[in-house]
Backbone as a printed PyTorch tensor [residue, N CA C, xyz], in Angstrom:
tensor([[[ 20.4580, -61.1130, -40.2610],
         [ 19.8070, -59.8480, -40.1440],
         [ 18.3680, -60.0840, -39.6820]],

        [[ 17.7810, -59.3750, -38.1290],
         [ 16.7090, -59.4470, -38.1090],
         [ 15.8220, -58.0130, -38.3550]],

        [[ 14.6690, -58.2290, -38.7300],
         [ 13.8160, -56.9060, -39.1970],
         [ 12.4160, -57.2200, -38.5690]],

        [[ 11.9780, -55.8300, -38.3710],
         [ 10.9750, -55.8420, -37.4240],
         [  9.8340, -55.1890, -38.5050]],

        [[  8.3650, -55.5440, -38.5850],
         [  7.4020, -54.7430, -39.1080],
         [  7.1870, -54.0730, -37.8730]],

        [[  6.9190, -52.4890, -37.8630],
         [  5.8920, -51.7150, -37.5020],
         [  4.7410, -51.5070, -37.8040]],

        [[  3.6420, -51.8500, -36.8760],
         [  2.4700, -51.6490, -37.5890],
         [  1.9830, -50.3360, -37.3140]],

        [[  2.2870, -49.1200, -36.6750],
         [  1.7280, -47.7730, -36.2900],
         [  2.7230, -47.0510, -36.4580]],

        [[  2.8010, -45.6050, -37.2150],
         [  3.7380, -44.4720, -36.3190],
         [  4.6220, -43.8400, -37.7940]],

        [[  5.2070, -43.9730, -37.5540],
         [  6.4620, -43.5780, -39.1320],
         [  6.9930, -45.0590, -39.1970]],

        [[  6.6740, -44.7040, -40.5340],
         [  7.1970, -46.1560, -41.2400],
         [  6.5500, -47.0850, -40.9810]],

        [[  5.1030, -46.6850, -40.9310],
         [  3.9000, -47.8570, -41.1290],
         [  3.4730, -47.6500, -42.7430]],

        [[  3.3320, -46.4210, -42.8500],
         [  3.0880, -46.4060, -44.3310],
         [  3.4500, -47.5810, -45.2590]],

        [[  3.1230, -47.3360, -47.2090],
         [  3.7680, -47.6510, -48.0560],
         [  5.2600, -48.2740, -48.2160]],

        [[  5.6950, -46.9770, -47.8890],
         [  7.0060, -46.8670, -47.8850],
         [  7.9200, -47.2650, -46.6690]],

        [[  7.5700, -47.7820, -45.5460],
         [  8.7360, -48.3940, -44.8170],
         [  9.8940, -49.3010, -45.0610]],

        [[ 10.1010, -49.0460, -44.0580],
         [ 12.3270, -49.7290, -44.0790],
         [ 12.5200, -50.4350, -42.7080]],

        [[ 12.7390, -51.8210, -43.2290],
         [ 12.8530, -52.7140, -41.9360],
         [ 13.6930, -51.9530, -41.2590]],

        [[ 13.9840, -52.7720, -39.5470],
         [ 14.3270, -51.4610, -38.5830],
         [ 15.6090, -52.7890, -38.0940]],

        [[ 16.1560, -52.0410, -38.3790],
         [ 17.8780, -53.3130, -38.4190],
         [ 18.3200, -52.9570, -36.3350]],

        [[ 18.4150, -54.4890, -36.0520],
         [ 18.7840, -54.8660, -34.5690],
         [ 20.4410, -54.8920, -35.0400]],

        [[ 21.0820, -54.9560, -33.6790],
         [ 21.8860, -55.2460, -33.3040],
         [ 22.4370, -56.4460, -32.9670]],

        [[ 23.3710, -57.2370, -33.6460],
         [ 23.8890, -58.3600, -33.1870],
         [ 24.2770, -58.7370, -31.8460]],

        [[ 23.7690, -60.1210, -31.4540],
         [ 24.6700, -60.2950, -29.4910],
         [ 26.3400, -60.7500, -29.6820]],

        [[ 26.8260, -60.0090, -28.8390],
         [ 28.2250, -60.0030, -28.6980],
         [ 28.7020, -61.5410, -28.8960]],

        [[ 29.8220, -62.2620, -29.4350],
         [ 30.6900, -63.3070, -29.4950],
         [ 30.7960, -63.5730, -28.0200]],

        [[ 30.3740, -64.9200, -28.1770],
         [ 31.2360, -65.8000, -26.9620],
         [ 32.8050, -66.0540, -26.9270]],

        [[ 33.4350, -65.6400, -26.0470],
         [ 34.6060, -66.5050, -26.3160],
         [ 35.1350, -67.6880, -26.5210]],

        [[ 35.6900, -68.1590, -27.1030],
         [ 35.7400, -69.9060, -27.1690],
         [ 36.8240, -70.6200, -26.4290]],

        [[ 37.4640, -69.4140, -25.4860],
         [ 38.3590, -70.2870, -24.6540],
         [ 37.8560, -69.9240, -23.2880]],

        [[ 38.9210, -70.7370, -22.3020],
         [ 38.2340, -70.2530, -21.0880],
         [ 39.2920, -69.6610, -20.5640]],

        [[ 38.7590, -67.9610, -20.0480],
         [ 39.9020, -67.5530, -19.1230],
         [ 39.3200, -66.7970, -18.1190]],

        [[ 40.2730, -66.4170, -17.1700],
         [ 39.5760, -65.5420, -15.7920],
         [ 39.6070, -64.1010, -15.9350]],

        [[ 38.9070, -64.0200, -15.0840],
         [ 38.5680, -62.2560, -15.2570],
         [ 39.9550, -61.5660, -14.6300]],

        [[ 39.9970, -60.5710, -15.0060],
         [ 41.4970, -59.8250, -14.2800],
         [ 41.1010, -59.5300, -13.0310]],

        [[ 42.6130, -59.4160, -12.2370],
         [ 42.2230, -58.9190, -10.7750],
         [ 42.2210, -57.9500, -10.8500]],

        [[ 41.6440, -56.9280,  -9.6750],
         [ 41.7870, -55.7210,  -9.3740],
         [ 42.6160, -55.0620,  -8.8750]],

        [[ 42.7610, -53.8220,  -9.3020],
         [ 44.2640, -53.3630,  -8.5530],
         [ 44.4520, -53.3290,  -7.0160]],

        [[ 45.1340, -52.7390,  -6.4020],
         [ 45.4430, -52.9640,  -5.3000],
         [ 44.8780, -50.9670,  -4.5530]],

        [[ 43.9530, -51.4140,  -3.4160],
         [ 43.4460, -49.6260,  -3.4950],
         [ 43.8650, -49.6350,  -1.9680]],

        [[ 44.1230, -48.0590,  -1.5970],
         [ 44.8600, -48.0510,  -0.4180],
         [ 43.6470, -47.5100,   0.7150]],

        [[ 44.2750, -47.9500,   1.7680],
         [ 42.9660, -47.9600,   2.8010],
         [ 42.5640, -46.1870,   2.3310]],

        [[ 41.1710, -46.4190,   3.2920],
         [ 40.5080, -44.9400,   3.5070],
         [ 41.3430, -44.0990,   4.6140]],

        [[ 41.5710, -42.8520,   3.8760],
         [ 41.6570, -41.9720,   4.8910],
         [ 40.6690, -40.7310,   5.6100]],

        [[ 41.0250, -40.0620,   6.6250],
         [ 40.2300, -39.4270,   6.9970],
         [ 40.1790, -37.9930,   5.5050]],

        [[ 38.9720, -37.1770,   5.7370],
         [ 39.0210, -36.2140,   4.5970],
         [ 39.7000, -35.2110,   5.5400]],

        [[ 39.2520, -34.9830,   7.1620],
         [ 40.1580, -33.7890,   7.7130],
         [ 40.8710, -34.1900,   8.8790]],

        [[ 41.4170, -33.4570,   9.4720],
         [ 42.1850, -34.1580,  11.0190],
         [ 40.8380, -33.6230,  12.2270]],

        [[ 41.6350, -34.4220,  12.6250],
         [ 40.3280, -34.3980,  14.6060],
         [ 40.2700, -33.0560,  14.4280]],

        [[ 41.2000, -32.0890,  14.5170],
         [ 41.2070, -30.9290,  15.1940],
         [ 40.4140, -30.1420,  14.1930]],

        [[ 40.2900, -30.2460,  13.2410],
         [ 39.4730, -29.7880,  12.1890],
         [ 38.1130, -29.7900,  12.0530]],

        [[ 37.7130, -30.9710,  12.7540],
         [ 36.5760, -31.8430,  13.0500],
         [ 36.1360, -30.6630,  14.6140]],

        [[ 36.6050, -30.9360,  15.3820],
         [ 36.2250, -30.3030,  16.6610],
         [ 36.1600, -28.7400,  16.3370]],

        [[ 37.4300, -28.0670,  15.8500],
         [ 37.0380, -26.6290,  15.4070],
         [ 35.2420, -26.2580,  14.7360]],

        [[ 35.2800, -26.9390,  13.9440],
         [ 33.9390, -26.7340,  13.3100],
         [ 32.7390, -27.1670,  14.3890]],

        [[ 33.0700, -28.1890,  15.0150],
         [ 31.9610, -28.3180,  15.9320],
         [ 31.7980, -26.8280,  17.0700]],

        [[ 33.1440, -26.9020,  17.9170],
         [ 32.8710, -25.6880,  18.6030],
         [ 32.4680, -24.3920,  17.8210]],

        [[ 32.7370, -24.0640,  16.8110],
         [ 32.0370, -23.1180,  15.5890],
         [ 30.8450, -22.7990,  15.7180]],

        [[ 30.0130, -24.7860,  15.6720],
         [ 28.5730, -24.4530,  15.0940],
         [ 28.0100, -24.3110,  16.5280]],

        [[ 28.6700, -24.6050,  17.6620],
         [ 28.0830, -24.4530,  18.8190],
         [ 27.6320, -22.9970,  19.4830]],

        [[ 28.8130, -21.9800,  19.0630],
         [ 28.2610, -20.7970,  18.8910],
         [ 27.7830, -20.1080,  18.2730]],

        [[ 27.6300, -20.7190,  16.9490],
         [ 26.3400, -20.2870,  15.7410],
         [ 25.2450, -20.2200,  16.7520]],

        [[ 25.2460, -22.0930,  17.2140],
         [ 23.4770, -22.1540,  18.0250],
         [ 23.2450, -21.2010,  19.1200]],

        [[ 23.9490, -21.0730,  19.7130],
         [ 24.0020, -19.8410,  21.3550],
         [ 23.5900, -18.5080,  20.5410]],

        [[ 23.6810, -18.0840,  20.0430],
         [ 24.0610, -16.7490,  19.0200],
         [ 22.4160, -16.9190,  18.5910]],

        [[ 22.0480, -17.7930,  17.8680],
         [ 20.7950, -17.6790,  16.8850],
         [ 19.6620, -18.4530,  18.2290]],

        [[ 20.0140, -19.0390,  19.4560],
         [ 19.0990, -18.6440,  20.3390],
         [ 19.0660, -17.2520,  20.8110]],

        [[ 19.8360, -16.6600,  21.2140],
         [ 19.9540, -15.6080,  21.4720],
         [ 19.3030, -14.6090,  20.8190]],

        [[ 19.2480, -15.0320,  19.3700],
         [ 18.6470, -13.9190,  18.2870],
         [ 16.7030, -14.4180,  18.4440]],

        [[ 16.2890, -15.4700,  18.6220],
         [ 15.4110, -15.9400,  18.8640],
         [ 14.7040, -15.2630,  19.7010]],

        [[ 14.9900, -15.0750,  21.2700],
         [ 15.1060, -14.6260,  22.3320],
         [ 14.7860, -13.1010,  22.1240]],

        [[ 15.3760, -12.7510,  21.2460],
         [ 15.2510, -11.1880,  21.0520],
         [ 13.9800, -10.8730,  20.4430]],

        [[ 13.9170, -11.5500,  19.4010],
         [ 13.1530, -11.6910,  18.5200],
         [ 11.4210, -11.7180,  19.1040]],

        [[ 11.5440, -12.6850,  20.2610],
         [ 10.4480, -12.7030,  20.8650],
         [ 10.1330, -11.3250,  21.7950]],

        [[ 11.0230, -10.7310,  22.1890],
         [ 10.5640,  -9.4580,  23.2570],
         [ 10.5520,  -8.7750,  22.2700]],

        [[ 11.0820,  -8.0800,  20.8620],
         [ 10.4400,  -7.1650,  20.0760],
         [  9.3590,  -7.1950,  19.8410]],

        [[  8.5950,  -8.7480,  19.4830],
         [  7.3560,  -8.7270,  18.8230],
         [  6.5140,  -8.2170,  20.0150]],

        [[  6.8610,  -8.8290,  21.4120],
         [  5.9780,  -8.5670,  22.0550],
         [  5.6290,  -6.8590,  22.3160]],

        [[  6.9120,  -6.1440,  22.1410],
         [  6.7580,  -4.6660,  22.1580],
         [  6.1330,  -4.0890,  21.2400]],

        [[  5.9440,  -4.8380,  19.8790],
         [  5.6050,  -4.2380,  18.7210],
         [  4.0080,  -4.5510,  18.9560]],

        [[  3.9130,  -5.5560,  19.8280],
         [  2.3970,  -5.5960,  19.8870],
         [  1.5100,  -5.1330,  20.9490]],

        [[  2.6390,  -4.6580,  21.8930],
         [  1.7560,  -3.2220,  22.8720],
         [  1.4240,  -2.2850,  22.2560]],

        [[  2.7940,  -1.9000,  21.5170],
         [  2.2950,  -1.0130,  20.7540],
         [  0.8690,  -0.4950,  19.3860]],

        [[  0.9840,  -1.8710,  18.9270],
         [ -0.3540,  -1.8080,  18.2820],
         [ -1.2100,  -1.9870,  18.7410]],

        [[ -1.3730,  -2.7270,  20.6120],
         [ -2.6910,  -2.2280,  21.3560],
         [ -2.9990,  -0.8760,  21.9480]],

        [[ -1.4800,   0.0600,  21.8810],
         [ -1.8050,   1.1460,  22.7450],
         [ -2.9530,   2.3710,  21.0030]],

        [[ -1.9410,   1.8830,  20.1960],
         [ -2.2010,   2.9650,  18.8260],
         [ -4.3350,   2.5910,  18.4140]],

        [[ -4.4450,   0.8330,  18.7600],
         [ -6.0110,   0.2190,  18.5200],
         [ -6.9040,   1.5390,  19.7630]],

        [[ -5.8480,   1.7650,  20.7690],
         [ -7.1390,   2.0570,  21.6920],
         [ -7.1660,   3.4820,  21.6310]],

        [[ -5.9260,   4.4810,  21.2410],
         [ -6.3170,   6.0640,  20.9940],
         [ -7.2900,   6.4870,  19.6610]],

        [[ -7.2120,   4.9810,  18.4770],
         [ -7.8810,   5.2670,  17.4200],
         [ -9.3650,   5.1770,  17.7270]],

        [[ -9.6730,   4.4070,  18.3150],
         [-10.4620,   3.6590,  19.0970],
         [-11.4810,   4.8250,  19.7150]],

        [[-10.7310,   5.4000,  20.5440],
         [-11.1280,   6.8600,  21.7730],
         [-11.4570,   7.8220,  20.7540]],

        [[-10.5580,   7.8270,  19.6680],
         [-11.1080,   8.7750,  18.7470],
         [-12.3870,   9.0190,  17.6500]],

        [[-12.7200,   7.5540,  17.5710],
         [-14.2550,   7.4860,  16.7210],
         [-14.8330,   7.4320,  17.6560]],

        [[-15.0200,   7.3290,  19.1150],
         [-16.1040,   7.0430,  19.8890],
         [-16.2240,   8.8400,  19.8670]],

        [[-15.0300,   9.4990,  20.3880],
         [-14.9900,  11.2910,  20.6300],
         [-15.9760,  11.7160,  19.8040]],

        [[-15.3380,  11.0630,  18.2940],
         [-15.8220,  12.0680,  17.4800],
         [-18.0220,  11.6440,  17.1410]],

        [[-18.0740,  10.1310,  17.4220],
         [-19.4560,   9.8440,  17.6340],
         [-20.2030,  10.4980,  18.7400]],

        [[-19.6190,  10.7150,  19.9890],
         [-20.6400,  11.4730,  20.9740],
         [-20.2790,  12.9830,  20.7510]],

        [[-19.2470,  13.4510,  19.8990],
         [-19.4600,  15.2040,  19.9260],
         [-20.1710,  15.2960,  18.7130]],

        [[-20.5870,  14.6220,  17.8280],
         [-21.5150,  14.4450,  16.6180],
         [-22.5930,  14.4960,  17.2620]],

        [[-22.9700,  13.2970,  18.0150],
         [-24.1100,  13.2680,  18.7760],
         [-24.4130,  14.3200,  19.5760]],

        [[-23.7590,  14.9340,  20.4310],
         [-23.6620,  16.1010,  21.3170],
         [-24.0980,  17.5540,  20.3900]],

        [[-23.5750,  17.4870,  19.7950],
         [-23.7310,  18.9760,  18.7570],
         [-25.1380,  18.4700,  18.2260]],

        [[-25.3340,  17.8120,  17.4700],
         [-26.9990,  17.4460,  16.8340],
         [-27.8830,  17.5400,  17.9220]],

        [[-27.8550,  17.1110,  18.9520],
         [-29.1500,  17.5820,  19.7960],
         [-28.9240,  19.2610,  20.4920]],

        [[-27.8460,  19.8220,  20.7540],
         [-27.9750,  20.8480,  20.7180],
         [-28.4140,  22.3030,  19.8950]],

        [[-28.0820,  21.6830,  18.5800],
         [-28.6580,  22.1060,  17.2160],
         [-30.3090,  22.2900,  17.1650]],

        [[-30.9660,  20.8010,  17.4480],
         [-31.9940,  20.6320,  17.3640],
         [-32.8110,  21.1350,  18.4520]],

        [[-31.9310,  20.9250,  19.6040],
         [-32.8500,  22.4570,  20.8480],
         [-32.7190,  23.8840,  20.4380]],

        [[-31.7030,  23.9660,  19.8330],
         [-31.4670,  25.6950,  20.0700],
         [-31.4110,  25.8870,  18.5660]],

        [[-31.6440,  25.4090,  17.3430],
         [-30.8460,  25.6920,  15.8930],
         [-31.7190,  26.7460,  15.4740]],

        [[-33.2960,  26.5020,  16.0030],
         [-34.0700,  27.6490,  15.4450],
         [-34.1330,  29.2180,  16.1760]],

        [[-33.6240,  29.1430,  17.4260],
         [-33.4080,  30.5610,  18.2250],
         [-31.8880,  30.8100,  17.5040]],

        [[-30.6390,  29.6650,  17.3530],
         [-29.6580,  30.1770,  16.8700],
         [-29.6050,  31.2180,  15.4270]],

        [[-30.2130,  30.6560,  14.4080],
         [-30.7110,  30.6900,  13.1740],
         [-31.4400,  32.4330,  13.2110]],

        [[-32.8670,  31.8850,  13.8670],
         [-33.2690,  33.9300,  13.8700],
         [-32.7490,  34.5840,  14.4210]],

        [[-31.7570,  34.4250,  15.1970],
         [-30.7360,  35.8020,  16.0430],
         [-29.9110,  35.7960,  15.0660]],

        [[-29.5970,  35.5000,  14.0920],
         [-28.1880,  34.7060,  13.2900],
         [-28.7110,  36.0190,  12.6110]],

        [[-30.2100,  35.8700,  11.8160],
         [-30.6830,  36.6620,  10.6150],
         [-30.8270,  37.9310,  11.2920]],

        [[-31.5780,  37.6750,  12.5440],
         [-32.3020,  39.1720,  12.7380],
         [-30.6620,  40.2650,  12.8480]],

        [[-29.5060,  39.6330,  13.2560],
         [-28.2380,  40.5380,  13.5540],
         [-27.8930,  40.6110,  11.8640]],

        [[-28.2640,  39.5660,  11.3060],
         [-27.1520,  40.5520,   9.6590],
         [-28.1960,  41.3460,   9.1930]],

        [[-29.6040,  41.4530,   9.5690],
         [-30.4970,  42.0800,   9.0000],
         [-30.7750,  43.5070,   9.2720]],

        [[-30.2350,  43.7870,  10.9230],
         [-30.4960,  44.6120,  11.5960],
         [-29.8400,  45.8410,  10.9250]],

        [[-29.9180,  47.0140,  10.8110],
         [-28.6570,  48.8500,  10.3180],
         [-27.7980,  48.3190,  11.3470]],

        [[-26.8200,  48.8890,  10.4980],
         [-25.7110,  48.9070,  11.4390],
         [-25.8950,  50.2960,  11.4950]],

        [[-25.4430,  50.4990,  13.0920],
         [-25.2490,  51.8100,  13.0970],
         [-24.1140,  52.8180,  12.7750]],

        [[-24.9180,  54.1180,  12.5550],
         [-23.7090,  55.0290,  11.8030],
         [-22.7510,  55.0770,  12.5750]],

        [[-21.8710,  55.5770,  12.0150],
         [-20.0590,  56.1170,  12.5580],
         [-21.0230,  57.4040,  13.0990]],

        [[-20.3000,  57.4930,  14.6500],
         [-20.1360,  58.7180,  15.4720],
         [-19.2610,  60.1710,  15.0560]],

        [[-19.4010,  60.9540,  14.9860],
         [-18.2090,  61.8320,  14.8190],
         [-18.3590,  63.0210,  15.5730]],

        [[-17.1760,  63.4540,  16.0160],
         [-16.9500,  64.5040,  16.8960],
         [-17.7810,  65.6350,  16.8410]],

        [[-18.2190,  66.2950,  17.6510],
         [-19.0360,  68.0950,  17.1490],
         [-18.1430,  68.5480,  16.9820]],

        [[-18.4160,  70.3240,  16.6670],
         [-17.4950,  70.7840,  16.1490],
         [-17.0830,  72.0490,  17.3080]],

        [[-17.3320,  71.3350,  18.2450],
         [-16.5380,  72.1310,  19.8620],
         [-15.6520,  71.4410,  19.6090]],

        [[-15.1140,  70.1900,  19.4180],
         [-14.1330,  69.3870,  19.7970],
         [-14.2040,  68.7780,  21.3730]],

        [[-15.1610,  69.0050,  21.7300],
         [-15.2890,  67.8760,  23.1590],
         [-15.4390,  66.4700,  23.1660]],

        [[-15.4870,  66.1270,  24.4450],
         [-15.2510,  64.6310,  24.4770],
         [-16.4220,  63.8860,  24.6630]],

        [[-17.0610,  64.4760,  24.6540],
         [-18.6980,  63.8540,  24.6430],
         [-19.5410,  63.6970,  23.2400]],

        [[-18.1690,  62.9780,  22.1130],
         [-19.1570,  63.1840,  21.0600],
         [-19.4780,  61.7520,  20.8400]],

        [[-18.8760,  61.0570,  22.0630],
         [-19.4440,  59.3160,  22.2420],
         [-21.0880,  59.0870,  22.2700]],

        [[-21.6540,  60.0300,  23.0510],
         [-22.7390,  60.1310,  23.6910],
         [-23.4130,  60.7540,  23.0410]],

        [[-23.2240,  61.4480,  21.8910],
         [-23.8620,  62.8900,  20.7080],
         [-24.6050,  61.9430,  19.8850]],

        [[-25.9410,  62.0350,  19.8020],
         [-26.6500,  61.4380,  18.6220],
         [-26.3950,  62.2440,  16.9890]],

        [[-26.3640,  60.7970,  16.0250],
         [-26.1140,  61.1470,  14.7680],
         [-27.3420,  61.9420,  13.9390]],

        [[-26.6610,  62.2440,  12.9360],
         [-27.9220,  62.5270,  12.1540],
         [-28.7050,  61.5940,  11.3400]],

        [[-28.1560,  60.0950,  11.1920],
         [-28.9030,  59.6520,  11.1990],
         [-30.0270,  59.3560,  11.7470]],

        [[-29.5340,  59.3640,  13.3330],
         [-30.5260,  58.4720,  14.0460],
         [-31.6490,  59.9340,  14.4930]],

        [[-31.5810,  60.9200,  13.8580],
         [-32.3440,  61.9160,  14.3040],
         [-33.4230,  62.0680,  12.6480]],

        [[-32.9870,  61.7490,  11.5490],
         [-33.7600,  61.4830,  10.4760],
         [-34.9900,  60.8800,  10.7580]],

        [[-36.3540,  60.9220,  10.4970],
         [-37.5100,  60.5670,  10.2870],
         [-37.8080,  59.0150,   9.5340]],

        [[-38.1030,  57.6730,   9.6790],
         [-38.2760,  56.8370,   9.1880],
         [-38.5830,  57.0900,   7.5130]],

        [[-37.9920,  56.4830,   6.4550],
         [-38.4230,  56.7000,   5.4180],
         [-40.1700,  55.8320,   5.3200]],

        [[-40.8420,  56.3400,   4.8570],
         [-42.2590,  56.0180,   4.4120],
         [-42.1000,  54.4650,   3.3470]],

        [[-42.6450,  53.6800,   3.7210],
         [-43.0670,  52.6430,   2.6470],
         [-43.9070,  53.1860,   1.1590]],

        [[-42.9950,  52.6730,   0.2550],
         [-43.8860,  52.9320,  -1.0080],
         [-45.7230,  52.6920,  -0.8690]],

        [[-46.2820,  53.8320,  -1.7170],
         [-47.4900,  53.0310,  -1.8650],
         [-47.8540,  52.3800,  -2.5910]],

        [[-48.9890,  51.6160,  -3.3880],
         [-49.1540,  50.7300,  -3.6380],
         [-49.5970,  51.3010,  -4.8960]],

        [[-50.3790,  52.8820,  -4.8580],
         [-50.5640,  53.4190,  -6.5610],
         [-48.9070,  53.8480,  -6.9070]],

        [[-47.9730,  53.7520,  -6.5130],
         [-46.9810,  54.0550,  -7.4640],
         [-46.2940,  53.1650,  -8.0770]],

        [[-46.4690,  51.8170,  -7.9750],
         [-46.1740,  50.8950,  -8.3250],
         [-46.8300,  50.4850,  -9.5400]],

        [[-45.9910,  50.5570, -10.8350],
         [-46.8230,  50.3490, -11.8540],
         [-46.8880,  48.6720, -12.3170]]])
C-alpha cells in the first residue's frame, strides 16, 4: 500500500486520510502472442458513380441559379440607388425652395410690412358703410340714394369739463 501526504487543500488538516494508489497490473509469467486480427473486407464505395455525378450536375445548377441571383441582385441595388439619388435631390430642391421663399417673403415684408400693416389697420378701423335701402317709390336708383346715415352731422367729441 502506497500513501501520499498532502500538504494543501482538503485533507491537509488534523484530520487527513492517506490517499490510497492503485496497484500496476501483473506481468504475465509465460510467454504468449498477441491474437490476430480478424479478417475485414475491402472498402466499398458509400454511393454508385451515378449518384456521385447526379449530385454534381445538381450542384452545378445550384451555382448557375445563385449566379444568376447575384446578377440580379446587383441591378436592383443599383436601381434602389437611383432612386435614393432621385428622392436626395427633390428633398434637396425642397429646403433650398423653402430657404429662398423664406428669404423672398422677409425682404418683401421688410420693404412693404409697414405700408402693409397701416392699410391693414386703417381698413378694419375705417365705418363700414351703412346698408342701402330702397325709397319708398320703389325705383331703381336706390343704389345711388344717399343714406341717412351718411346725411347725419358728425357726432361732436366729448369735452374735457364733462369728464369727471
Amino acid at each position: 500500500m502506497v500513501s501520499q501526504v498532502q500538504s494543501c487543500g482538503i485533507g491537509s488538516g488534523p484530520r487527513w486520510k492517506p490517499v490510497k494508489m492503485a496497484k500496476p497490473p501483473r506481468q504475465p509469467t509465460t510467454d504468449t502472442t498477441p491474437p490476430s486480427y480478424p479478417q475485414t473486407p475491402p472498402p466499398q464505395d458509400l454511393y454508385a458513380t451515378s449518384d456521385i455525378r447526379f449530385v454534381m450536375v445538381e450542384l452545378g445548377k445550384f451555382g448557375t441559379k445563385i449566379d444568376r441571383l447575384i446578377d440580379d441582385v446587383k441591378i436592383q441595388s443599383q436601381k434602389i440607388g437611383e432612386l435614393e439619388k432621385s428622392v436626395d435631390r427633390v428633398k434637396t430642391g425642397a429646403i433650398v425652395a423653402g430657404v429662398i421663399l423664406s428669404a423672398v417673403f422677409g425682404i418683401f415684408w421688410w420693404a412693404l410690412g409697414d405700408r402693409i400693416s397701416s392699410n391693414v389697420r386703417a381698413g378694419l378701423l375705417a365705418p363700414q358703410p351703412a346698408e342701402h335701402r330702397a325709397p319708398a317709390g320703389g325705383k331703381d336708383d336706390w343704389i345711388t340714394a344717399p343714406s341717412a346715415v351718411e346725411k347725419a352731422p358728425p357726432a361732436a367729441p366729448p369735452s374735457p369739463a364733462r369728464i369727471p
